[in-house]
N, CA, C and O atoms as CSV, one atom per row, in Angstrom:
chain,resi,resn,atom,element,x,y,z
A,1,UNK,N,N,51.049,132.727,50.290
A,1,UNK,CA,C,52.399,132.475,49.805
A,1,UNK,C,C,53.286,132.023,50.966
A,1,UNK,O,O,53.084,132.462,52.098
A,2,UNK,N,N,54.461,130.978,50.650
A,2,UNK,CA,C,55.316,130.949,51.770
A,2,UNK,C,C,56.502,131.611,51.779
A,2,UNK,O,O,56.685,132.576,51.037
A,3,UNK,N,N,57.170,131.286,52.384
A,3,UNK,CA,C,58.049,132.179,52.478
A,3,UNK,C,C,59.373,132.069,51.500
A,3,UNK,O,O,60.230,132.887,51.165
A,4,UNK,N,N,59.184,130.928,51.253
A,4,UNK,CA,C,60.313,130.159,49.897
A,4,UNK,C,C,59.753,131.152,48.625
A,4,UNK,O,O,60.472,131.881,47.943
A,5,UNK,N,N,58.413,131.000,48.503
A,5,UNK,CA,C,57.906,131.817,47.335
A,5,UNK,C,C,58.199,132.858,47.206
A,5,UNK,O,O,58.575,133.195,46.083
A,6,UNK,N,N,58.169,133.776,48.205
A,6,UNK,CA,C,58.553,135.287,48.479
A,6,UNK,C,C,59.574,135.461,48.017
A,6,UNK,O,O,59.737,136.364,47.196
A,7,UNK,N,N,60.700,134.542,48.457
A,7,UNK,CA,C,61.744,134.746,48.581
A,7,UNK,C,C,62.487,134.595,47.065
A,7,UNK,O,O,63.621,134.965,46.761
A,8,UNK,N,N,61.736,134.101,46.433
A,8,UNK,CA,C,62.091,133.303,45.180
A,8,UNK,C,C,62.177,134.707,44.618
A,8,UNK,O,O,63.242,135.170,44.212
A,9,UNK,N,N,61.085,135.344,44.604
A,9,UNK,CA,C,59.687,136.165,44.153
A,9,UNK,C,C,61.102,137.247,44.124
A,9,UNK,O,O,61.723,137.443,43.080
A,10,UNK,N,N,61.426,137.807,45.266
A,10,UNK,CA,C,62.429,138.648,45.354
A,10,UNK,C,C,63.692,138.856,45.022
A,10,UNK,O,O,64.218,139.928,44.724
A,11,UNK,N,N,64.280,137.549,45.097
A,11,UNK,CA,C,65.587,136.993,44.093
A,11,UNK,C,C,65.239,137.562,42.858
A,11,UNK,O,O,65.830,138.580,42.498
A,12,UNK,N,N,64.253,136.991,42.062
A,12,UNK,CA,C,64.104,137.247,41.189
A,12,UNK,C,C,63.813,138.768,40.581
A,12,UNK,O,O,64.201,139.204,39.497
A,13,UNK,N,N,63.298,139.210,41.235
A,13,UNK,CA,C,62.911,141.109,40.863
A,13,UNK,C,C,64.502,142.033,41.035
A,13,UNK,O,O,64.808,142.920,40.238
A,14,UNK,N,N,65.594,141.528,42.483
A,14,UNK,CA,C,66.428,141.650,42.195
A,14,UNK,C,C,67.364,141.765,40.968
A,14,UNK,O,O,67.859,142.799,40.517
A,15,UNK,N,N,67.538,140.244,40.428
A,15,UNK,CA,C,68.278,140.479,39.312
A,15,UNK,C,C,68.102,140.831,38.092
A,15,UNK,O,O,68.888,140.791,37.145
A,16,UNK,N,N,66.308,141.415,38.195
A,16,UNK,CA,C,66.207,141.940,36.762
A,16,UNK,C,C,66.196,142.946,36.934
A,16,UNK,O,O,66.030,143.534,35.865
A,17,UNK,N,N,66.357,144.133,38.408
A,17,UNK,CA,C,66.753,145.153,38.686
A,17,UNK,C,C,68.133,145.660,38.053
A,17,UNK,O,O,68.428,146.620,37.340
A,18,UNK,N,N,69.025,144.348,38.757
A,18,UNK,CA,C,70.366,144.635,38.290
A,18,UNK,C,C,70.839,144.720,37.152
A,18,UNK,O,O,71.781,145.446,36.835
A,19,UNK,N,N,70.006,143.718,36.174
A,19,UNK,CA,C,70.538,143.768,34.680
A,19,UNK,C,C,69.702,145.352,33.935
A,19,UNK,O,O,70.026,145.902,32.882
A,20,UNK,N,N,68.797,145.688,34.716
A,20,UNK,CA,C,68.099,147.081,34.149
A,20,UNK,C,C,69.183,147.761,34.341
A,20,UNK,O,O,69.896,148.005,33.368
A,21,UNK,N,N,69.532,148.200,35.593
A,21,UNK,CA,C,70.844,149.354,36.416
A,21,UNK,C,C,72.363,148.790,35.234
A,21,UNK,O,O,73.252,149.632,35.108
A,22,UNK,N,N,72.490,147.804,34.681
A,22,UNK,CA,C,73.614,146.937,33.788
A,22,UNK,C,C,73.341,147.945,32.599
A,22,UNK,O,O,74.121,148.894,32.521
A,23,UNK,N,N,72.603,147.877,31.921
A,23,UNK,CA,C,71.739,148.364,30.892
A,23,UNK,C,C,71.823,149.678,30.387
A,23,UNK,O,O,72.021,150.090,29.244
A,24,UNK,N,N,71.619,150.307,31.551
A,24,UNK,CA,C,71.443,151.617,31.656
A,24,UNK,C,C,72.342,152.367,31.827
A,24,UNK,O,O,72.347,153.560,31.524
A,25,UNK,N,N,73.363,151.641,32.424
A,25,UNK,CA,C,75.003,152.473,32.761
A,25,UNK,C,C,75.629,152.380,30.874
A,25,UNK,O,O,76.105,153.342,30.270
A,26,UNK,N,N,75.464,151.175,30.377
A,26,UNK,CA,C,76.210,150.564,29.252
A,26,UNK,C,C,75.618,151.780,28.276
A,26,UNK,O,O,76.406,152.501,27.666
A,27,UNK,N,N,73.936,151.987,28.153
A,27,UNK,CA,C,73.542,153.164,27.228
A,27,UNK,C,C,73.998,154.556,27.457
A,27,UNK,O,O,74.207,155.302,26.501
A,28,UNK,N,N,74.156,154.927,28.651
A,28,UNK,CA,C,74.722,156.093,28.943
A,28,UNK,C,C,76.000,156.490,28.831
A,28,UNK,O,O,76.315,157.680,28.834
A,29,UNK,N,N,77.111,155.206,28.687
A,29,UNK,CA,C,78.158,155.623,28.628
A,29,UNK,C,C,78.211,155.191,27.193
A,29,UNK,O,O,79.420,155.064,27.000
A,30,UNK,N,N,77.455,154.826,25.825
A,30,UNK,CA,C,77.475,155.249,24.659
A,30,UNK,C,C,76.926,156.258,24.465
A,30,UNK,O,O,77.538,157.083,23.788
A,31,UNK,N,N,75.892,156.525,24.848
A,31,UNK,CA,C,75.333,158.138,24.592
A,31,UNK,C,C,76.609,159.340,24.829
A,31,UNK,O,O,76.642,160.276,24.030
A,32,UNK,N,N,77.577,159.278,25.876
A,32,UNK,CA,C,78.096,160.040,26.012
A,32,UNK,C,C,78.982,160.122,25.025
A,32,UNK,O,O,79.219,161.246,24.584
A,33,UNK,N,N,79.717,158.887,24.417
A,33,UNK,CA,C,80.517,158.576,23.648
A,33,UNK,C,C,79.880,159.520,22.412
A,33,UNK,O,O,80.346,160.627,22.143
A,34,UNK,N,N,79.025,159.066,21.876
A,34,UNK,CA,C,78.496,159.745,20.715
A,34,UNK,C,C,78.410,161.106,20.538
A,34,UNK,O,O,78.866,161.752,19.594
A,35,UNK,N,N,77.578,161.660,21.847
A,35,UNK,CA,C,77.717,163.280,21.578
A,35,UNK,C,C,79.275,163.791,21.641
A,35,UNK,O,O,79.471,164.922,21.196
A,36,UNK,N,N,80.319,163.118,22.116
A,36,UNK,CA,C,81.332,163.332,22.374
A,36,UNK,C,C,81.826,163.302,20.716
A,36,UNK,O,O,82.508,164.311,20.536
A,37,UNK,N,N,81.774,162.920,20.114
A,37,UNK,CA,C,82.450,162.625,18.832
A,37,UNK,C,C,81.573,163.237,18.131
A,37,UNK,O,O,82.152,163.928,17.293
A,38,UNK,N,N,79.595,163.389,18.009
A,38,UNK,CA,C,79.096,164.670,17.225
A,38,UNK,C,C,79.721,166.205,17.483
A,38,UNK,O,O,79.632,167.135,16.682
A,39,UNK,N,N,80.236,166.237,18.519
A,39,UNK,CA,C,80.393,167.385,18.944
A,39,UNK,C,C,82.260,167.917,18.091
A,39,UNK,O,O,82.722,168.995,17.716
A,40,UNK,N,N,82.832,166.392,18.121
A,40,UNK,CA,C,84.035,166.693,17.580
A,40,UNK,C,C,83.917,166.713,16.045
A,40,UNK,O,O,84.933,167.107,15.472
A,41,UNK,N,N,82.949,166.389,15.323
A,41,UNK,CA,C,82.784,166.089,13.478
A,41,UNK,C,C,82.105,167.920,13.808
A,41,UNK,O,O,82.790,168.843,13.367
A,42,UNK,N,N,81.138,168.165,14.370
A,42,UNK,CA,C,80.659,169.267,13.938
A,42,UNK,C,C,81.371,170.766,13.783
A,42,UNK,O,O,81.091,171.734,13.076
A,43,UNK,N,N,82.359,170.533,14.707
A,43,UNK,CA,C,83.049,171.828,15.033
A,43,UNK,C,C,84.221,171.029,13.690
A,43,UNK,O,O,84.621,171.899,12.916
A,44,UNK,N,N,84.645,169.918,13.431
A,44,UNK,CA,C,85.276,169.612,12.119
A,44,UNK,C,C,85.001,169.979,10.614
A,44,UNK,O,O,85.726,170.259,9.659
A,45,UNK,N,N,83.392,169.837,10.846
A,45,UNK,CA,C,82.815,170.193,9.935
A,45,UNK,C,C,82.853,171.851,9.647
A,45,UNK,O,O,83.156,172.158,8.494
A,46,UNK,N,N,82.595,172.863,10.515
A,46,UNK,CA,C,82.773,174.118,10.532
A,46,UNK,C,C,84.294,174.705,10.154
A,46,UNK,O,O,84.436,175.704,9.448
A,47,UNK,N,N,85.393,173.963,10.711
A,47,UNK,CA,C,86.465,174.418,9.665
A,47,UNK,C,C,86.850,174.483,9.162
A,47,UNK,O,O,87.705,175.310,8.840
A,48,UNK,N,N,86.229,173.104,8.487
A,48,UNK,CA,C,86.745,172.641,7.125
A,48,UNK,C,C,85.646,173.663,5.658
A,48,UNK,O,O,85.926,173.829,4.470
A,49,UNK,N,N,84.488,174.110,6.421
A,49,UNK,CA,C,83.682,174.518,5.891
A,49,UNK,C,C,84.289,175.857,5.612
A,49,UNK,O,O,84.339,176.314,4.470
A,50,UNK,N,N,84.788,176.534,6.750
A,50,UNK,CA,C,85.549,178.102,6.855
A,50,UNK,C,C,86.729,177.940,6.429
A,50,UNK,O,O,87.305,179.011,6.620
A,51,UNK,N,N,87.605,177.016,5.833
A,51,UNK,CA,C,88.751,176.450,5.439
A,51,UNK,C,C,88.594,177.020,3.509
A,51,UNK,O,O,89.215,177.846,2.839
A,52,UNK,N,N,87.445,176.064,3.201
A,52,UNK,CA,C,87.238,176.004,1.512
A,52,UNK,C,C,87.083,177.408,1.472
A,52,UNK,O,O,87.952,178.155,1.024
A,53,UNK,N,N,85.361,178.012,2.199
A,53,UNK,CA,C,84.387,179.250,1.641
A,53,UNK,C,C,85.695,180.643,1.724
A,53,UNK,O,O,85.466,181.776,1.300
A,54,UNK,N,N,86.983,180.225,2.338
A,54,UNK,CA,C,87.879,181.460,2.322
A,54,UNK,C,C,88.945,181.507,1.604
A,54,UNK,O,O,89.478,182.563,1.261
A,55,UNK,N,N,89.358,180.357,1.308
A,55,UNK,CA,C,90.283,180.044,0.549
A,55,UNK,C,C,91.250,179.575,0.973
A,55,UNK,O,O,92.164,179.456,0.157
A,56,UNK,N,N,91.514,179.090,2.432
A,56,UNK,CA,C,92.510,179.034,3.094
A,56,UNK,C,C,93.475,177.414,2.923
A,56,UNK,O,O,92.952,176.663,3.747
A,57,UNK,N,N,94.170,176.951,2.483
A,57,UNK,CA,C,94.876,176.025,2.675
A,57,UNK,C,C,95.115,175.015,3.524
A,57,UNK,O,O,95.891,175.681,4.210
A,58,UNK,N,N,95.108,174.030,4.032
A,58,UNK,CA,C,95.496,172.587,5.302
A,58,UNK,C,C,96.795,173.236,5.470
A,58,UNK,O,O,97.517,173.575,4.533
A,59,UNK,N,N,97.029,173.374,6.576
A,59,UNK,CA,C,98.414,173.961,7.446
A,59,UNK,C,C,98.220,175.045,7.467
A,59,UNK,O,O,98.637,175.593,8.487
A,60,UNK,N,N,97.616,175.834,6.575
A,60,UNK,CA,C,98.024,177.255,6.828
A,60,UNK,C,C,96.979,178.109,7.978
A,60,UNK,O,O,96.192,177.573,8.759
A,61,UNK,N,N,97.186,179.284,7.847
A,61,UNK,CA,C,97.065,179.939,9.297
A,61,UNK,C,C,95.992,180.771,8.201
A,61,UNK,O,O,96.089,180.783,6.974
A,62,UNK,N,N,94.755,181.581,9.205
A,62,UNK,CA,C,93.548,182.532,8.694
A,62,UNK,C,C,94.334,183.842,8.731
A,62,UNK,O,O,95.300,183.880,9.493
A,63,UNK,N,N,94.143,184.540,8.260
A,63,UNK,CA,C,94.007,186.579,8.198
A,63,UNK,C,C,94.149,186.790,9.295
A,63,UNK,O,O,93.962,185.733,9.898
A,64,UNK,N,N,94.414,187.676,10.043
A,64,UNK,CA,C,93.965,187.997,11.466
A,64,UNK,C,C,92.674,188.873,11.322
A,64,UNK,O,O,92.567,189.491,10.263
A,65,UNK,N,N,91.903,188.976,12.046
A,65,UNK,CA,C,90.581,189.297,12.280
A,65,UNK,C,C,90.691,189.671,13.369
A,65,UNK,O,O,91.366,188.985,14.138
A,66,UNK,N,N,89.936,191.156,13.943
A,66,UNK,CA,C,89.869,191.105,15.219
A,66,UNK,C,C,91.445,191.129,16.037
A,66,UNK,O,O,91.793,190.552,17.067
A,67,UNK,N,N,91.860,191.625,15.535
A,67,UNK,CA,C,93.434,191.357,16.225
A,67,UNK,C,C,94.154,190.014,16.608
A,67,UNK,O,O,95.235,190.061,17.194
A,68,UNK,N,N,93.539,188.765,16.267
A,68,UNK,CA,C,93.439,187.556,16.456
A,68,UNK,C,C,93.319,186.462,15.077
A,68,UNK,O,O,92.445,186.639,14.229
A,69,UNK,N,N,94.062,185.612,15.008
A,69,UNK,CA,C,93.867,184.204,14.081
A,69,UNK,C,C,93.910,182.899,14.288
A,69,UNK,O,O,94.459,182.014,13.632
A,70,UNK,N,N,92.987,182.837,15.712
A,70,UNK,CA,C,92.123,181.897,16.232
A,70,UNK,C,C,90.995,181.208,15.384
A,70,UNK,O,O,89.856,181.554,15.073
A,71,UNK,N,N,91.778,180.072,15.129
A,71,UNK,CA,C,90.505,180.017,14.118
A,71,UNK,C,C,88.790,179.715,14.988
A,71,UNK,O,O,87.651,180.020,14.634
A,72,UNK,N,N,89.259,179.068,16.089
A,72,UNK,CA,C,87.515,178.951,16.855
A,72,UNK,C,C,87.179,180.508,16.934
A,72,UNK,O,O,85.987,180.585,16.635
A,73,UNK,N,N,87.645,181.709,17.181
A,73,UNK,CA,C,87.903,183.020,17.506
A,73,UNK,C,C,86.584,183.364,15.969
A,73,UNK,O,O,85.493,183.924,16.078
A,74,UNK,N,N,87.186,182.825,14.749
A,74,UNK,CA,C,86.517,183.345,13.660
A,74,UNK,C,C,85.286,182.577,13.752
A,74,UNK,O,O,84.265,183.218,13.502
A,75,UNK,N,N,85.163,181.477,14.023
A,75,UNK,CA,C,84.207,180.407,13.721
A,75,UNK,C,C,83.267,180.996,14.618
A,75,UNK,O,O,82.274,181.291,13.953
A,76,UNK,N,N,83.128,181.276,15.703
A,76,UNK,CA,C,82.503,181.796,16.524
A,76,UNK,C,C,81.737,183.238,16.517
A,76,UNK,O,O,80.631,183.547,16.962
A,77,UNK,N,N,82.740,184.008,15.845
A,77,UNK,CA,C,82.342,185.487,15.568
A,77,UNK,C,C,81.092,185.774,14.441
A,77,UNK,O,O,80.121,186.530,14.462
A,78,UNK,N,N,81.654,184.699,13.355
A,78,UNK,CA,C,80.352,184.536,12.131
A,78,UNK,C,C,79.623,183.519,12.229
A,78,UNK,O,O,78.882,183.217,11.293
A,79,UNK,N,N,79.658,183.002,13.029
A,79,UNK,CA,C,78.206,181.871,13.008
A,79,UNK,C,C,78.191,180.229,12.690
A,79,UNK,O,O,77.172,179.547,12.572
A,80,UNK,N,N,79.407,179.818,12.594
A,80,UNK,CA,C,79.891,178.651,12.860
A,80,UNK,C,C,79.287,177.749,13.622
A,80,UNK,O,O,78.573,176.762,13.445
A,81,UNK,N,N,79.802,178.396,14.617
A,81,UNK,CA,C,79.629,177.301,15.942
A,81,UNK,C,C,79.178,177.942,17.038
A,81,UNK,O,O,79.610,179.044,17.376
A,82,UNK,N,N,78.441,177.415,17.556
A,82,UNK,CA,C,77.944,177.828,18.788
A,82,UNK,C,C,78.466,177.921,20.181
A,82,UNK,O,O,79.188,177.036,20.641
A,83,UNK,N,N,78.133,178.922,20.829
A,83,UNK,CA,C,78.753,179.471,22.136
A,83,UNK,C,C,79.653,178.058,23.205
A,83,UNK,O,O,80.697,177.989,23.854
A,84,UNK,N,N,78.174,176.858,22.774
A,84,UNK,CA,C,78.834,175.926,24.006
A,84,UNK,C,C,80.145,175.316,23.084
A,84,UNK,O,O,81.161,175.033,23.718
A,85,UNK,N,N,80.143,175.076,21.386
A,85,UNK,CA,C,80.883,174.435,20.740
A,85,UNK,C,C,82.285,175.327,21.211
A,85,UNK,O,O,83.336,174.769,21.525
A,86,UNK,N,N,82.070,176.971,21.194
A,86,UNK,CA,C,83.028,177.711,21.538
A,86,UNK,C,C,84.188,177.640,23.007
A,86,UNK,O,O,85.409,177.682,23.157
A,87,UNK,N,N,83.217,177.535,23.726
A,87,UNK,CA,C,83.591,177.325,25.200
A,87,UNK,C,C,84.236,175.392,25.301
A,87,UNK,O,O,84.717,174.961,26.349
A,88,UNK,N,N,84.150,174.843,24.507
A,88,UNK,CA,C,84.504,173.083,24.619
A,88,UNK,C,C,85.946,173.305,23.483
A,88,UNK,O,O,86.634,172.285,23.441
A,89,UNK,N,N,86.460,174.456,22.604
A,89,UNK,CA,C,87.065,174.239,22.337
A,89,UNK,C,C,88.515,174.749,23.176
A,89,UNK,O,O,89.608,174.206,23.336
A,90,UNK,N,N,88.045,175.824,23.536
A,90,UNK,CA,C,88.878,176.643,24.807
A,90,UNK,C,C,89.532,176.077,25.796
A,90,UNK,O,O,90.557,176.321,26.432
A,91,UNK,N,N,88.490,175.044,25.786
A,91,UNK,CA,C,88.869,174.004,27.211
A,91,UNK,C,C,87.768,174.360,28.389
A,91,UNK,O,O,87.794,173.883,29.523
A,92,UNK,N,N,86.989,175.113,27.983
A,92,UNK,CA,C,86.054,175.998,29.119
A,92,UNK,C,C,85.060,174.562,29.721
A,92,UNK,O,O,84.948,174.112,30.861
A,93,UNK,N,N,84.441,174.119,28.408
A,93,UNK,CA,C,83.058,173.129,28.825
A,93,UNK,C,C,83.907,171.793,28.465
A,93,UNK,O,O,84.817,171.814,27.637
A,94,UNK,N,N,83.475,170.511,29.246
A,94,UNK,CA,C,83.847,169.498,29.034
A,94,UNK,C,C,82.922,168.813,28.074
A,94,UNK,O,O,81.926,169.368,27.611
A,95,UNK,N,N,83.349,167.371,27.741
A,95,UNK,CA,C,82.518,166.641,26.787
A,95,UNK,C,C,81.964,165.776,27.925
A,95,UNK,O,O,82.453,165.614,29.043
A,96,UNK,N,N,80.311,165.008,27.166
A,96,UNK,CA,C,79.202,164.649,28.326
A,96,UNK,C,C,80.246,163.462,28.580
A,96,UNK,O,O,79.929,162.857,29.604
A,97,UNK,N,N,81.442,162.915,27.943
A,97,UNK,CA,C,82.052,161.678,29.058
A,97,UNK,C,C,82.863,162.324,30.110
A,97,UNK,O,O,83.338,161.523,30.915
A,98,UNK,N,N,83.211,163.880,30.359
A,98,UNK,CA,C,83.987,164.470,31.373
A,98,UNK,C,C,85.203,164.672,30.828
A,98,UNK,O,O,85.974,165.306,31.549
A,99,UNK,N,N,85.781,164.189,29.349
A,99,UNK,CA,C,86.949,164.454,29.313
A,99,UNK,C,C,87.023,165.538,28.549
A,99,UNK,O,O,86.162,165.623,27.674
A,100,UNK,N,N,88.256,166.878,28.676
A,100,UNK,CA,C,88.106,167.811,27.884
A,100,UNK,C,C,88.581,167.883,26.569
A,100,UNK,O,O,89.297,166.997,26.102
A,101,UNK,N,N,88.246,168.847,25.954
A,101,UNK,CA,C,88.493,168.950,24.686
A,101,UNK,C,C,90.080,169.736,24.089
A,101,UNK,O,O,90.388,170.881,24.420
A,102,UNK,N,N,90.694,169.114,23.442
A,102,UNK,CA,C,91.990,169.920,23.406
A,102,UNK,C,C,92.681,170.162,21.997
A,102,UNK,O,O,93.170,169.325,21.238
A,103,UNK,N,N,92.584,171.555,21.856
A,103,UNK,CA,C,93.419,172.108,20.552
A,103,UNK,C,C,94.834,172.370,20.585
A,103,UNK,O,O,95.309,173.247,21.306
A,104,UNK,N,N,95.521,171.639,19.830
A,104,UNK,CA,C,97.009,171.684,19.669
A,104,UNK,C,C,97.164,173.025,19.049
A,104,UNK,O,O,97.876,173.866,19.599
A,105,UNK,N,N,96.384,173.340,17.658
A,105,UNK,CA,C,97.356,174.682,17.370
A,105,UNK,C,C,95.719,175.124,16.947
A,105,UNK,O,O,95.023,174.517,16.133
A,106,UNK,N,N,95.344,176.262,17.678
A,106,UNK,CA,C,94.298,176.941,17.419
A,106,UNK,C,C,94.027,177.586,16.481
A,106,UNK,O,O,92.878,177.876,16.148
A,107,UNK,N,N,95.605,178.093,15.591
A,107,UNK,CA,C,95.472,178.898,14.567
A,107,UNK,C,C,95.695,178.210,13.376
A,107,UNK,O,O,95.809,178.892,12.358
A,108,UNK,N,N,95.755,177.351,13.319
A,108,UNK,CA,C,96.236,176.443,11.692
A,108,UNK,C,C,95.514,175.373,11.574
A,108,UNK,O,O,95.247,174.457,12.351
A,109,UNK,N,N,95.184,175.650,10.308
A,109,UNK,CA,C,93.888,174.556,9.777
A,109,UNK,C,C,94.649,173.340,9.749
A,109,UNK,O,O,95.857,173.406,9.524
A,110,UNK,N,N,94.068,172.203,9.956
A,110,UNK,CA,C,94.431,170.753,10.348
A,110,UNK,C,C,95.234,170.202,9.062
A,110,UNK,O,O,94.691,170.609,8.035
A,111,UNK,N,N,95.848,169.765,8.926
A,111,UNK,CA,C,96.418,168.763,7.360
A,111,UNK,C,C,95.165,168.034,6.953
A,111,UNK,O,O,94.199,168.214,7.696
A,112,UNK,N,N,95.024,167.365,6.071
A,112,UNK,CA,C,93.523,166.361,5.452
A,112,UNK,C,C,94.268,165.199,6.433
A,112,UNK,O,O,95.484,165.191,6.624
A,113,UNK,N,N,93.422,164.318,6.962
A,113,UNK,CA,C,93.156,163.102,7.972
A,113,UNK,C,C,93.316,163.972,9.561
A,113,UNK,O,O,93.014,163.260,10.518
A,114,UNK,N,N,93.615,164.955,9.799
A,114,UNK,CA,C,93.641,165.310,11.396
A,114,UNK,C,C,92.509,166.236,11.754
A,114,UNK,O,O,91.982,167.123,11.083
A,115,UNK,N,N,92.254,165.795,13.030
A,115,UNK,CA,C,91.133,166.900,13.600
A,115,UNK,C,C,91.871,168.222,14.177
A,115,UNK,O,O,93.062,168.317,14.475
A,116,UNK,N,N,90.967,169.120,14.252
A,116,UNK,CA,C,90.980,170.602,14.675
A,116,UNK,C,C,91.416,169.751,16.032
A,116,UNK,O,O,92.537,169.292,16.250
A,117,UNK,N,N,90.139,169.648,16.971
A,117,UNK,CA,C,89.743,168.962,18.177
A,117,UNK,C,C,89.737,167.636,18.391
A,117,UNK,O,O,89.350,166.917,17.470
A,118,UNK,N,N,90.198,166.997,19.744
A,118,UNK,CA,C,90.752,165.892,19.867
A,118,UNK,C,C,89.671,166.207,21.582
A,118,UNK,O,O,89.513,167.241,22.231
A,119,UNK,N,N,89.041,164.533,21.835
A,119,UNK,CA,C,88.741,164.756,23.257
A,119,UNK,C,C,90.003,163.792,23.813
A,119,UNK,O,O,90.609,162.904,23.214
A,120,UNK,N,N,90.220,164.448,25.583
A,120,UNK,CA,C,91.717,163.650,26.048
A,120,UNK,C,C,90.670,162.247,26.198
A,120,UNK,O,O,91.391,161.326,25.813
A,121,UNK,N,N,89.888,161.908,26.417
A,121,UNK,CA,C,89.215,160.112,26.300
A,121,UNK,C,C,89.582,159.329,25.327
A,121,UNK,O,O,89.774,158.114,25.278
A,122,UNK,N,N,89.669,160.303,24.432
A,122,UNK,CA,C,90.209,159.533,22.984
A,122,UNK,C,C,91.202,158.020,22.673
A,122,UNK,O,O,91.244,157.180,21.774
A,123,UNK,N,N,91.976,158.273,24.067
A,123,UNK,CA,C,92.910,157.061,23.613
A,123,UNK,C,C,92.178,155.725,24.778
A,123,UNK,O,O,92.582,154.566,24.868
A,124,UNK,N,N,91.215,156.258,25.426
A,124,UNK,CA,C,90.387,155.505,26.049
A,124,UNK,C,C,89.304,154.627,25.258
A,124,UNK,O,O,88.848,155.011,24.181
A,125,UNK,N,N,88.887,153.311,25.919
A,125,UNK,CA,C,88.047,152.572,25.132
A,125,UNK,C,C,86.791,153.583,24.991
A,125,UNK,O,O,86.153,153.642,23.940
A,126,UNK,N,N,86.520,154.275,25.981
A,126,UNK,CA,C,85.494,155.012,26.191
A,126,UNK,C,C,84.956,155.907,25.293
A,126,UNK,O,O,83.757,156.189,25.278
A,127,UNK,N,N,85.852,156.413,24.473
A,127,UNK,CA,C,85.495,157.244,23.512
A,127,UNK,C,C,87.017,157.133,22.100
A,127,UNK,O,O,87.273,158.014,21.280
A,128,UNK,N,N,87.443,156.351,22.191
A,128,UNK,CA,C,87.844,155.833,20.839
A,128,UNK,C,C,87.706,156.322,19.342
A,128,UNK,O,O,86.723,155.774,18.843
A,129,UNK,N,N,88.168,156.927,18.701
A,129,UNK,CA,C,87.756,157.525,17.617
A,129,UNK,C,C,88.152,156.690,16.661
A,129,UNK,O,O,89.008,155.822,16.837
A,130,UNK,N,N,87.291,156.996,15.123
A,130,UNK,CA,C,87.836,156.184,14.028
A,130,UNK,C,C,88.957,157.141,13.743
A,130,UNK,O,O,89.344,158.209,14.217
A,131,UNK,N,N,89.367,156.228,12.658
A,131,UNK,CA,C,90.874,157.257,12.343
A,131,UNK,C,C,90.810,158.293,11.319
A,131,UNK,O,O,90.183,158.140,10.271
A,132,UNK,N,N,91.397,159.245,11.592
A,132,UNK,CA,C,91.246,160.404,11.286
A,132,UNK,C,C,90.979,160.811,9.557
A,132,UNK,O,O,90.467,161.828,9.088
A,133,UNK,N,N,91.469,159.748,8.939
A,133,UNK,CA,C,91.750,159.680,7.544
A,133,UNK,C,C,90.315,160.205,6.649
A,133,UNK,O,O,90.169,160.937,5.671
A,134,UNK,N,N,89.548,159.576,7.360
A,134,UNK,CA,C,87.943,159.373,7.543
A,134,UNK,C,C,87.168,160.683,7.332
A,134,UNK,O,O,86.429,161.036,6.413
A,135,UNK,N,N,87.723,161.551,8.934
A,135,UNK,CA,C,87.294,163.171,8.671
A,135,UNK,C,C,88.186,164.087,7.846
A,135,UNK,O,O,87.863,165.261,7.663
């Protein structure tokens, strides 16, 4: 081989390196996107679920339980949601894009079109949500 060839040879392995490393950033930062928003329908799904099975009303506030009417507080205690879903609503665990998770009013069930949980990325292209009307 000469050295033009090599060289070609290497140019070339280069930029299909780069479009792999292109590739791979672009899937990862949808992957994150996604669990970011499963993570926000599921814990949606759980209050809306603990919302009907109790009888509780959109706006209105739970029983107190536990000396507390948190609603993640209840969701958590009976089997809702899980420890990490628990700790991401708190603000404890972040979402896999890094941004955290944030509850405006912990104790009052959402109106119909609003989420419980909101990630702060949200108004970012990065994690963008459909509109709320939806959940």
């Amino acid at each position: 081989m000469t050295l033009l060839e090599l060289t070609v040879v290497i140019a070339v392995l280069l930029a299909l390196t780069s479009v792999l490393f292109l590739g791979a950033r672009a899937w990862k930062s949808g992957a994150d996107r996604t669990a970011c928003i499963m993570n926000i329908r599921n814990v949606q799904t759980a209050v809306r679920s603990y919302q009907n099975i109790y009888g509780y009303t959109a706006g209105g506030m739970p029983y107190a339980e536990n000396g507390t009417q948190d609603i993640a507080a209840h969701l958590h205690t009976k089997g809702y949601i899980t420890p990490e879903q628990f700790a991401a609503i708190q603000g404890d665990s972040p979402c896999a894009g890094g941004g955290l998770y944030e509850c405006l009013y912990p104790d009052t069930f959402p109106p119909v079109g609003q989420l419980y949980i909101g990630c702060s990325l949200a108004s970012t292209k990065k994690h963008e949500l459909t509109p709320g009307v939806e959940w």
